[in-house]
DOSETOR-589746 format. One record per atom (N, C-alpha, C, CB): chain; residue in three letters; residue number from 1; atom name; x, y, z. Coordinates in nm, 2 decimals. Glycine has a CB too. Layout:
N
- A, ALA, NUM, CA, X, Y, Z;
...
END
This chain:
99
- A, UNK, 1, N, -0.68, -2.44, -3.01;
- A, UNK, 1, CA, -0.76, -2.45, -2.88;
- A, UNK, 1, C, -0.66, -2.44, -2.76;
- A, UNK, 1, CB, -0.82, -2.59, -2.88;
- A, UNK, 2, N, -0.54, -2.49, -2.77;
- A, UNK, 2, CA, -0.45, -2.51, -2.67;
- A, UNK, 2, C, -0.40, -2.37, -2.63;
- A, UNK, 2, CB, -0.34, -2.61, -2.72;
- A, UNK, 3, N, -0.37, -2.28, -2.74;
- A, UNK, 3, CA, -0.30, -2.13, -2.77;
- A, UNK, 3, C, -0.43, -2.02, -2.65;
- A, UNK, 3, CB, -0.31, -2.08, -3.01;
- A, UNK, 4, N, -0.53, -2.07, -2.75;
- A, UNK, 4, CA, -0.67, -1.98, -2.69;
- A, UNK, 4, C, -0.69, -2.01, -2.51;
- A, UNK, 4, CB, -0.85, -2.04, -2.79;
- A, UNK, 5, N, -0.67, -2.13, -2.47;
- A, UNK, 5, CA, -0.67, -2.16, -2.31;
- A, UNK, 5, C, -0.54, -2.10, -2.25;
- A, UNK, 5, CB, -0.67, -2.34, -2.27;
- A, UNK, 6, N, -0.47, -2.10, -2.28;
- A, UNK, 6, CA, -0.35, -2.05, -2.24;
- A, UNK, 6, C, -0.35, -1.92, -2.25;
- A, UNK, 6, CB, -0.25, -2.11, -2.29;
- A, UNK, 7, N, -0.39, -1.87, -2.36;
- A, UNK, 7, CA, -0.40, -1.70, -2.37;
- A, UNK, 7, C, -0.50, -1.64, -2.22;
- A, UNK, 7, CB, -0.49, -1.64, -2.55;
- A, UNK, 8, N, -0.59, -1.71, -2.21;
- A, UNK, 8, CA, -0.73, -1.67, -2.12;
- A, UNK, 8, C, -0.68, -1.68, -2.01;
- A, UNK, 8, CB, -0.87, -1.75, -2.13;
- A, UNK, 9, N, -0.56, -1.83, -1.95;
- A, UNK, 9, CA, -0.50, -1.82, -1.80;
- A, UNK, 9, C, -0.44, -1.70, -1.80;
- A, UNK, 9, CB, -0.40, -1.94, -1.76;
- A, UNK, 10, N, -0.32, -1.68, -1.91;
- A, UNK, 10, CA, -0.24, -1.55, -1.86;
- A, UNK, 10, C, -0.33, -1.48, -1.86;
- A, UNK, 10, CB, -0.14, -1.48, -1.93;
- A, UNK, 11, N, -0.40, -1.46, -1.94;
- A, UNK, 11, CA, -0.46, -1.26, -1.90;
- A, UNK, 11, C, -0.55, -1.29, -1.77;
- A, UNK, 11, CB, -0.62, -1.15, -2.06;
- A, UNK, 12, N, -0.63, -1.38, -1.72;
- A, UNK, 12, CA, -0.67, -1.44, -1.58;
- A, UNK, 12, C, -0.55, -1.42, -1.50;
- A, UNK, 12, CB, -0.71, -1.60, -1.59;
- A, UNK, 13, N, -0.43, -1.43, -1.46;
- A, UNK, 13, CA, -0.34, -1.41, -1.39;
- A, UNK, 13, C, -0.29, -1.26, -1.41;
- A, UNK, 13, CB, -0.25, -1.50, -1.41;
- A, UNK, 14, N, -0.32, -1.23, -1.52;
- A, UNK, 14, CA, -0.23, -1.10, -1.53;
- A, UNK, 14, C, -0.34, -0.99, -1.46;
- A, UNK, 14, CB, -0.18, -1.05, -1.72;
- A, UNK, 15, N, -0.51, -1.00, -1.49;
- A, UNK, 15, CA, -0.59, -0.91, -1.43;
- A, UNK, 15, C, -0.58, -0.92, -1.26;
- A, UNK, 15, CB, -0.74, -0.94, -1.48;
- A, UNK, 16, N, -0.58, -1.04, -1.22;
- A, UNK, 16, CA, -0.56, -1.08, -1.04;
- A, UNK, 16, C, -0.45, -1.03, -1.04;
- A, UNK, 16, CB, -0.54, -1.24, -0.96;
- A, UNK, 17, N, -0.33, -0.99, -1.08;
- A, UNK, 17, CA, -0.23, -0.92, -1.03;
- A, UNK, 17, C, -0.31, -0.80, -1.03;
- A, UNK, 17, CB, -0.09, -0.93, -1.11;
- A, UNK, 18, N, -0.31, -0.74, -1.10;
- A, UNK, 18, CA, -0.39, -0.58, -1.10;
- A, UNK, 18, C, -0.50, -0.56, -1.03;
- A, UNK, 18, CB, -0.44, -0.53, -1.24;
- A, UNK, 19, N, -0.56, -0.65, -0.95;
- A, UNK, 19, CA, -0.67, -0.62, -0.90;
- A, UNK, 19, C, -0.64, -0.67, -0.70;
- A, UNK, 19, CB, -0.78, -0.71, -1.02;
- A, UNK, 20, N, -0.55, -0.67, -0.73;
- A, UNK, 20, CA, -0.48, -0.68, -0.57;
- A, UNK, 20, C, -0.57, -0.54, -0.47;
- A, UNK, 20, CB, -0.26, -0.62, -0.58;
- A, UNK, 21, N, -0.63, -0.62, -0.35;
- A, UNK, 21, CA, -0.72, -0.48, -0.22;
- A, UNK, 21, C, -0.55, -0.43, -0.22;
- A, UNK, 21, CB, -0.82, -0.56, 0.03;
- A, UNK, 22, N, -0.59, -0.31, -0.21;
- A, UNK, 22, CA, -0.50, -0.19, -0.14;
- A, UNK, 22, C, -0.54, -0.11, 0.00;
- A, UNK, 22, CB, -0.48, -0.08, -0.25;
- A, UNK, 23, N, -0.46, -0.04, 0.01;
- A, UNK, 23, CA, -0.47, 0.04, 0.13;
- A, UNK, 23, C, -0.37, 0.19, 0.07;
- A, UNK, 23, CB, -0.39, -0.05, 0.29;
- A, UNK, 24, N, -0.44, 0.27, 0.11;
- A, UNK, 24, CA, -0.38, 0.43, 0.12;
- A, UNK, 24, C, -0.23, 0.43, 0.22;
- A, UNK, 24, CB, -0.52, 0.54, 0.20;
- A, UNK, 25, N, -0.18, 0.51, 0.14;
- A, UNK, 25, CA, -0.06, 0.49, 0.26;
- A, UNK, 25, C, -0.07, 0.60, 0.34;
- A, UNK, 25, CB, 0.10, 0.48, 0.20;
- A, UNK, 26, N, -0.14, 0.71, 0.29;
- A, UNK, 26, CA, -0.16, 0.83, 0.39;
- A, UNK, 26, C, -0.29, 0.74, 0.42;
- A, UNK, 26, CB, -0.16, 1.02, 0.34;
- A, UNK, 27, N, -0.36, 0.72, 0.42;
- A, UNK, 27, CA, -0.49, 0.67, 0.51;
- A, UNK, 27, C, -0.40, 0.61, 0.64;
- A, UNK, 27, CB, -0.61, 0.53, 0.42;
- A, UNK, 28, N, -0.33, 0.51, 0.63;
- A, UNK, 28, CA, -0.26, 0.41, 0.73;
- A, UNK, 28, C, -0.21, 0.51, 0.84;
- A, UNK, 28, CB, -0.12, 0.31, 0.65;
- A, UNK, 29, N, -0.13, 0.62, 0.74;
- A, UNK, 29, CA, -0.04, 0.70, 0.83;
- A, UNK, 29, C, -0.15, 0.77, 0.95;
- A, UNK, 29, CB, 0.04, 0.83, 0.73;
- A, UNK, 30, N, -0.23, 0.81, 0.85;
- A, UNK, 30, CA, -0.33, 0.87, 0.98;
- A, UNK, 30, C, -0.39, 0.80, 1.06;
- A, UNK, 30, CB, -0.44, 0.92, 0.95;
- A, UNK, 31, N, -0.44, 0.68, 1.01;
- A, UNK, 31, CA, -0.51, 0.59, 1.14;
- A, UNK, 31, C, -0.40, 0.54, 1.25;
- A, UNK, 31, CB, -0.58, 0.43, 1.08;
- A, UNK, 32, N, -0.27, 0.53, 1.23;
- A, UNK, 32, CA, -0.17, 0.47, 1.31;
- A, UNK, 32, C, -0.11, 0.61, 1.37;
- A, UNK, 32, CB, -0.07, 0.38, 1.24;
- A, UNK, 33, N, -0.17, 0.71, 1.37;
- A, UNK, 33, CA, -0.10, 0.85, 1.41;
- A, UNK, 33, C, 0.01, 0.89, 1.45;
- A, UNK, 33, CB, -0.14, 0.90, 1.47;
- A, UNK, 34, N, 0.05, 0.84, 1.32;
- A, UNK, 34, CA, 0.24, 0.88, 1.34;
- A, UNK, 34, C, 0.28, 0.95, 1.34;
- A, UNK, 34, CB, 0.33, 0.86, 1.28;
- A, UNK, 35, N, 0.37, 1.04, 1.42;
- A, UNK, 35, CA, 0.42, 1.13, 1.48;
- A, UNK, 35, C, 0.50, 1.20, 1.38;
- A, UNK, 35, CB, 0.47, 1.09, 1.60;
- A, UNK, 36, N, 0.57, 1.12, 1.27;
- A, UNK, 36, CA, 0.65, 1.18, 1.20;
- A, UNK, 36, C, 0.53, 1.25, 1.02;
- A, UNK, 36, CB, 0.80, 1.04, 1.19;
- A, UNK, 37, N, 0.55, 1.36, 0.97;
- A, UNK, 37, CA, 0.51, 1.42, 0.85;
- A, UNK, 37, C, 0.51, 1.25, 0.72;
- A, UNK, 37, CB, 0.67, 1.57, 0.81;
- A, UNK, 38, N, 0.39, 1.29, 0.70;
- A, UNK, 38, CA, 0.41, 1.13, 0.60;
- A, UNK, 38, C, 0.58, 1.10, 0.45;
- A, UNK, 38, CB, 0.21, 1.14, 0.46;
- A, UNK, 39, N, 0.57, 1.24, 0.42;
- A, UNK, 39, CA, 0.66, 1.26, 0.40;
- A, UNK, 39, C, 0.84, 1.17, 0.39;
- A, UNK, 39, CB, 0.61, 1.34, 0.46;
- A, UNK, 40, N, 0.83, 1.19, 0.52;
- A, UNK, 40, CA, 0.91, 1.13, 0.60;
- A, UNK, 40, C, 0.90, 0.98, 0.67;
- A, UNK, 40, CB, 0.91, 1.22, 0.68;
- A, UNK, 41, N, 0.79, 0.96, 0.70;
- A, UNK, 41, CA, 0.74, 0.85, 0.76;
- A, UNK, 41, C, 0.78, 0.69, 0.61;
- A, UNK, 41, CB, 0.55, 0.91, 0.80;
- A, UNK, 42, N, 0.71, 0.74, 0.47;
- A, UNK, 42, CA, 0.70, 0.64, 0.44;
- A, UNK, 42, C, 0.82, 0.61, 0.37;
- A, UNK, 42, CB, 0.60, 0.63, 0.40;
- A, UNK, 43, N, 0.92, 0.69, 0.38;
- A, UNK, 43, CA, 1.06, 0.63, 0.29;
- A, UNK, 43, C, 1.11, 0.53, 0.47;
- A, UNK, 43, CB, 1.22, 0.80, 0.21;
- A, UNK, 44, N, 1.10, 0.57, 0.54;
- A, UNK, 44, CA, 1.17, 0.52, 0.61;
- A, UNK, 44, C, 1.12, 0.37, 0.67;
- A, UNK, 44, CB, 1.20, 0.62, 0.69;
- A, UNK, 45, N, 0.94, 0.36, 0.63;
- A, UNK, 45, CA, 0.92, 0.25, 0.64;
- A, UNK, 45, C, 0.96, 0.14, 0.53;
- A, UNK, 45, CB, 0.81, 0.24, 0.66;
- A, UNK, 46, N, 0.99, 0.19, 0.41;
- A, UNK, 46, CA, 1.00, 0.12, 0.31;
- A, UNK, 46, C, 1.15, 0.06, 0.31;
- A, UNK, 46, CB, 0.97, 0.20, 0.20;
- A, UNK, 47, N, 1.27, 0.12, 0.43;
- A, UNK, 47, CA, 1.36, 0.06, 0.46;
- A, UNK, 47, C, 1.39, -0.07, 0.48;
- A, UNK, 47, CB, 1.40, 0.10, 0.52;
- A, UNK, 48, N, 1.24, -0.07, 0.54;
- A, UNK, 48, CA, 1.26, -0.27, 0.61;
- A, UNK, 48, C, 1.19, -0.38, 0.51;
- A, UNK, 48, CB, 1.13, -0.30, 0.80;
- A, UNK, 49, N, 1.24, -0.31, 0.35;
- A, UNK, 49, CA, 1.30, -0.40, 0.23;
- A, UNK, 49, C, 1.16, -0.45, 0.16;
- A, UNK, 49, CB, 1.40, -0.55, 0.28;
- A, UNK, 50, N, 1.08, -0.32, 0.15;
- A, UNK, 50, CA, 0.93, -0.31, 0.07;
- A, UNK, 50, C, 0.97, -0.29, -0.09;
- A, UNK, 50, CB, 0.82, -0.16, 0.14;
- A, UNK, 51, N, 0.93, -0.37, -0.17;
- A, UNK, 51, CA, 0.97, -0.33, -0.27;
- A, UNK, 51, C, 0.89, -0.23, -0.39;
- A, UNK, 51, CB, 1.01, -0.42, -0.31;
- A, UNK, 52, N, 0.87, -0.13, -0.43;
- A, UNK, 52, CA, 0.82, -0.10, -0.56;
- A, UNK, 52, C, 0.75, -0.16, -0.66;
- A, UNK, 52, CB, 0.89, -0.06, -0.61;
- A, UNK, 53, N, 0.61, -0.16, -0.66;
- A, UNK, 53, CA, 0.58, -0.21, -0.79;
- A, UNK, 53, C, 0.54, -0.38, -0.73;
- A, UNK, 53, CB, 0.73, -0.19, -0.92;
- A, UNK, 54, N, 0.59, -0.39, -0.64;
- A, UNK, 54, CA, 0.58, -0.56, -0.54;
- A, UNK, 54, C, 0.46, -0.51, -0.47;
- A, UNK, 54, CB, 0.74, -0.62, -0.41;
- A, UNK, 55, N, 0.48, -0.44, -0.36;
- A, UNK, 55, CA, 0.45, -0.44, -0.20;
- A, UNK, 55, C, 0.37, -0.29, -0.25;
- A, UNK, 55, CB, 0.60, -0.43, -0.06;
- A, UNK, 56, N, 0.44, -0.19, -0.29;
- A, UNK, 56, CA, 0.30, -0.06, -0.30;
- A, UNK, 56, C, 0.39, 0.03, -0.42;
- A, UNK, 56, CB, 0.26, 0.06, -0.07;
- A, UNK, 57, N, 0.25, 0.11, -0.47;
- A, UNK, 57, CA, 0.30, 0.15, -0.58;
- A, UNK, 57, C, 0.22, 0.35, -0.55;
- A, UNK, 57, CB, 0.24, 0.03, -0.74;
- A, UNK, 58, N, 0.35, 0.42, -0.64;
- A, UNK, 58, CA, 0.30, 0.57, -0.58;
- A, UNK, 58, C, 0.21, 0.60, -0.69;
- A, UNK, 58, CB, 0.44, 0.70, -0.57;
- A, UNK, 59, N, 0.17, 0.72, -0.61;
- A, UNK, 59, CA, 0.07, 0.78, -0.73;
- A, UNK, 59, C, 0.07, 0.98, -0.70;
- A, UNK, 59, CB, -0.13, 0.69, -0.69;
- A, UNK, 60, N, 0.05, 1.06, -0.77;
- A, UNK, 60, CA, 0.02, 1.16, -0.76;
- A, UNK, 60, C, -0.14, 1.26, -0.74;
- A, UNK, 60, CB, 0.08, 1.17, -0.85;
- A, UNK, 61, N, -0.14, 1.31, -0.68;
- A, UNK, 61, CA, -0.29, 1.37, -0.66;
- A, UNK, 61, C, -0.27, 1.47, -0.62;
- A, UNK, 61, CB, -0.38, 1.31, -0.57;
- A, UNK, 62, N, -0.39, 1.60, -0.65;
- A, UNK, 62, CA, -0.38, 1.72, -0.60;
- A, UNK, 62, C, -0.45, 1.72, -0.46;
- A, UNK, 62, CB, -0.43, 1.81, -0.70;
- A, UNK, 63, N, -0.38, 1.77, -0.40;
- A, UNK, 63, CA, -0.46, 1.80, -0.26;
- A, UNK, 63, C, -0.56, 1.88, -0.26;
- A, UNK, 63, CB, -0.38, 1.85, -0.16;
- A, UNK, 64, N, -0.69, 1.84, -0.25;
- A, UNK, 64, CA, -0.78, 1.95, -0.17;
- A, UNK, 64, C, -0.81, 2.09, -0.17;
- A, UNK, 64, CB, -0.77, 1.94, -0.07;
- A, UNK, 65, N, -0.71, 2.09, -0.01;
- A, UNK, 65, CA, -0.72, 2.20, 0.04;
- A, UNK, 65, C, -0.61, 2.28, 0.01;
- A, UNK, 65, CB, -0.73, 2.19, 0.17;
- A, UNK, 66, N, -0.51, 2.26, -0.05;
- A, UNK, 66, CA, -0.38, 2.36, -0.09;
- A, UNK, 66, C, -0.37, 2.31, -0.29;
- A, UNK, 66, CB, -0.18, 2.29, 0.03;
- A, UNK, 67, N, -0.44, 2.22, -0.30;
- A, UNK, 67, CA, -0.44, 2.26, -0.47;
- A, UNK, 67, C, -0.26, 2.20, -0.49;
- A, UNK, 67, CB, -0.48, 2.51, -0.53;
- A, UNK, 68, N, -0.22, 2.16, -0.43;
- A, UNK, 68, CA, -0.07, 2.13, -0.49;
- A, UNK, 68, C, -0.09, 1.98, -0.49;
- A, UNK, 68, CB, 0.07, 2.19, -0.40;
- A, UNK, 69, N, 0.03, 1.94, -0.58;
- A, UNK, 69, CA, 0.03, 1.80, -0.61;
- A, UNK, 69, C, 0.13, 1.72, -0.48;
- A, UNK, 69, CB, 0.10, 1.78, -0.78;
- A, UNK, 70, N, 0.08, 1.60, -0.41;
- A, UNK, 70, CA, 0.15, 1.51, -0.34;
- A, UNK, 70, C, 0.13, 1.38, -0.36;
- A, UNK, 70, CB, 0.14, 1.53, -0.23;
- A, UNK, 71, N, 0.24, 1.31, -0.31;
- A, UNK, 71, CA, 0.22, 1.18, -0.33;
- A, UNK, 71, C, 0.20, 1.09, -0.22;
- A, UNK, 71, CB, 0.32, 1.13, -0.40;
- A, UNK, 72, N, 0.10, 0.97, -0.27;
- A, UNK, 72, CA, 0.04, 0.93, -0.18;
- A, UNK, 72, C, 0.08, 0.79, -0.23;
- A, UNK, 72, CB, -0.10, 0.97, -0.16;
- A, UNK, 73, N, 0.07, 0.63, -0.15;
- A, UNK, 73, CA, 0.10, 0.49, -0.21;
- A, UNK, 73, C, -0.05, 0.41, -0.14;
- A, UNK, 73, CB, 0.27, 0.40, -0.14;
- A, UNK, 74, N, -0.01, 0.29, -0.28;
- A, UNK, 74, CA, -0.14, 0.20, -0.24;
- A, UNK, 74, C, -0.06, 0.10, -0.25;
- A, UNK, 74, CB, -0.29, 0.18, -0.34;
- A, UNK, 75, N, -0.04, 0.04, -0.12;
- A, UNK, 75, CA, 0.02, -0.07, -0.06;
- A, UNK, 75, C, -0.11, -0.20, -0.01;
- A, UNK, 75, CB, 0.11, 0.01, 0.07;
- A, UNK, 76, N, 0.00, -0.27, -0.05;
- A, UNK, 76, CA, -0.10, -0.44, -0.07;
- A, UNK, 76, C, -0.12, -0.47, 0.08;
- A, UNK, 76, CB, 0.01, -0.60, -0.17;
- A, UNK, 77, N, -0.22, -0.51, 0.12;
- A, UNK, 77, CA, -0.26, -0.55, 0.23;
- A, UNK, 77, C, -0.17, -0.59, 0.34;
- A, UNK, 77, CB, -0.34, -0.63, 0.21;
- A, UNK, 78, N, -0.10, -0.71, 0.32;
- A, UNK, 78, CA, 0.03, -0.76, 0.37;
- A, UNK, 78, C, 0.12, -0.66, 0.41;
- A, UNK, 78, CB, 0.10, -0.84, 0.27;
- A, UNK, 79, N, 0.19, -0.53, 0.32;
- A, UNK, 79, CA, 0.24, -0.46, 0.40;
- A, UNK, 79, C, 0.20, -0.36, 0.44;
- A, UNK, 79, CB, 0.33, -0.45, 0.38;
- A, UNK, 80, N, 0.07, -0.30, 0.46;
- A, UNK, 80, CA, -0.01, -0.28, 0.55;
- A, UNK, 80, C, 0.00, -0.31, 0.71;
- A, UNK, 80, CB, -0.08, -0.33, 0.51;
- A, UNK, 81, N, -0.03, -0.44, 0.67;
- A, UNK, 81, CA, -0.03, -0.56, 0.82;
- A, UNK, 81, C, 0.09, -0.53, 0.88;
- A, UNK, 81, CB, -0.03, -0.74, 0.80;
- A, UNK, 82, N, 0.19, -0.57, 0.79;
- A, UNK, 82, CA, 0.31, -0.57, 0.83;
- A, UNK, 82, C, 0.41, -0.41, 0.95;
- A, UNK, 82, CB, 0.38, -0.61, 0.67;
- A, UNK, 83, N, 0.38, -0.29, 0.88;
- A, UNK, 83, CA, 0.35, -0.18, 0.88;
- A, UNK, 83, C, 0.29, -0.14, 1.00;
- A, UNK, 83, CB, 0.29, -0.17, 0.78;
- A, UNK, 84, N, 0.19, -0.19, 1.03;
- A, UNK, 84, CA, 0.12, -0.15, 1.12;
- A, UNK, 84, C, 0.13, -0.23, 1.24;
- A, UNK, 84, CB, 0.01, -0.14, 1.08;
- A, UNK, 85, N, 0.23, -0.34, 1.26;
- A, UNK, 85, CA, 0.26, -0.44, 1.36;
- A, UNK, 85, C, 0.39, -0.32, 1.42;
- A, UNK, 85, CB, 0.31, -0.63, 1.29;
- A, UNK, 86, N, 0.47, -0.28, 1.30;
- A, UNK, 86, CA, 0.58, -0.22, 1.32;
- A, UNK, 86, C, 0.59, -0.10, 1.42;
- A, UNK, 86, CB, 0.61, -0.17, 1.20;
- A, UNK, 87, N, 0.45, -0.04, 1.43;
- A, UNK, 87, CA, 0.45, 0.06, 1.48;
- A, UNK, 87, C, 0.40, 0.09, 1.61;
- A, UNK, 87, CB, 0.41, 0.10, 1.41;
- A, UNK, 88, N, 0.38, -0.01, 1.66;
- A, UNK, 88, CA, 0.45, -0.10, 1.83;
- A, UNK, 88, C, 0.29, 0.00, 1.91;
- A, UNK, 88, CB, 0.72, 0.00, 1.92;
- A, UNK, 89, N, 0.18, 0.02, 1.85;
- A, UNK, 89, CA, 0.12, 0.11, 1.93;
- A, UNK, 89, C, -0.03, -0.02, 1.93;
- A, UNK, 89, CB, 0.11, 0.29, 1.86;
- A, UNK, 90, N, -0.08, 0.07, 2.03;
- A, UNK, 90, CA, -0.21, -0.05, 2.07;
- A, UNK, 90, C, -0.30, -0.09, 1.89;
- A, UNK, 90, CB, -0.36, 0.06, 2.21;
- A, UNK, 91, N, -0.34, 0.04, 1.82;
- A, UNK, 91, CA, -0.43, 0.07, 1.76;
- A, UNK, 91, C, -0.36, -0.07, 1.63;
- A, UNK, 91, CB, -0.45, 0.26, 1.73;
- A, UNK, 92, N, -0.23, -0.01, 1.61;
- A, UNK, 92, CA, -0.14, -0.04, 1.49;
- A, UNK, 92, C, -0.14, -0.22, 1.53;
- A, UNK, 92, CB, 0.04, 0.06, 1.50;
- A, UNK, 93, N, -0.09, -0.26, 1.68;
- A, UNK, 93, CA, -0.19, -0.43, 1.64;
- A, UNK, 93, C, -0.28, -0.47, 1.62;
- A, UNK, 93, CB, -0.20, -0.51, 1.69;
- A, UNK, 94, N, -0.38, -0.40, 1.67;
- A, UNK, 94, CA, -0.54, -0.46, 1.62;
- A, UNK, 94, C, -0.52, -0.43, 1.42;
- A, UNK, 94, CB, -0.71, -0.32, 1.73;
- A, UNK, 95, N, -0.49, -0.36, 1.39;
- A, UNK, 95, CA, -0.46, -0.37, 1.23;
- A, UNK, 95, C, -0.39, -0.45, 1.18;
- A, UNK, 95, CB, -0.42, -0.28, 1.17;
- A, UNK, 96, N, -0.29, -0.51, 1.24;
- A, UNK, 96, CA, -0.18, -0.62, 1.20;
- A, UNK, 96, C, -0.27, -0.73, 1.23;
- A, UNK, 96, CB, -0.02, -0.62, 1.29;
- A, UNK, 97, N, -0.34, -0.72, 1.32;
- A, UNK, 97, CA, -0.41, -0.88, 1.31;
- A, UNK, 97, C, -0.60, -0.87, 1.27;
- A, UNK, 97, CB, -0.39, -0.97, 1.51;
- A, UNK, 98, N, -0.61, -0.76, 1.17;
- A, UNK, 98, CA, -0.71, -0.81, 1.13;
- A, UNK, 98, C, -0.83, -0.72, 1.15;
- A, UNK, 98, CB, -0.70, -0.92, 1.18;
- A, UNK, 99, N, -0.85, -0.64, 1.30;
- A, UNK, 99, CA, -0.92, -0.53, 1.35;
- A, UNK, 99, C, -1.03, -0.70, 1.43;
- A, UNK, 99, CB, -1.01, -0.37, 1.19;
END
């Protein structure tokens, strides 16, 4: 009985980890219209000590309109917020605190 409750918390904790709201990281880029190619933009936000697999995780997709593959991140709400405080513009605080 004891084994079976305890099996049901972990996998209950282990699904709420996996089931974390995300955010697009090119969505963000666009709504905060950052001046720099996303490309570029999101290694250099990830300097201010975002971690992998923690804070946002990559993914691959074909684009659309050019049929080639790019990568895009689904970053956890928090650094989102965080992210978007960073980026010192009117739009980017109303997202840091919430819209």
């Amino acid at each position: 009985m004891t084994l079976r409750v305890g099996l049901k918390a972990e996998l209950g904790s282990l699904y709420a980890a996996y089931s974390k709201r995300t955010v697009s990281g090119r969505e963000l880029h666009s709504f905060l219209q950052a001046d720099t190619p996303y490309r570029l933009w999101f290694p250099r936000m990830c300097e201010y000590g975002f971690i992998e697999g923690m804070d946002y995780t990559p993914y691959i997709f074909v684009h659309p309109q050019n049929k080639q593959e790019s990568t895009d991140h689904q970053l956890t709400i928090e650094m989102a917020k965080e992210i978007s405080m960073l980026q010192r513009r009117k739009w980017g605080e109303y997202a840091g605190n919430g819209g």
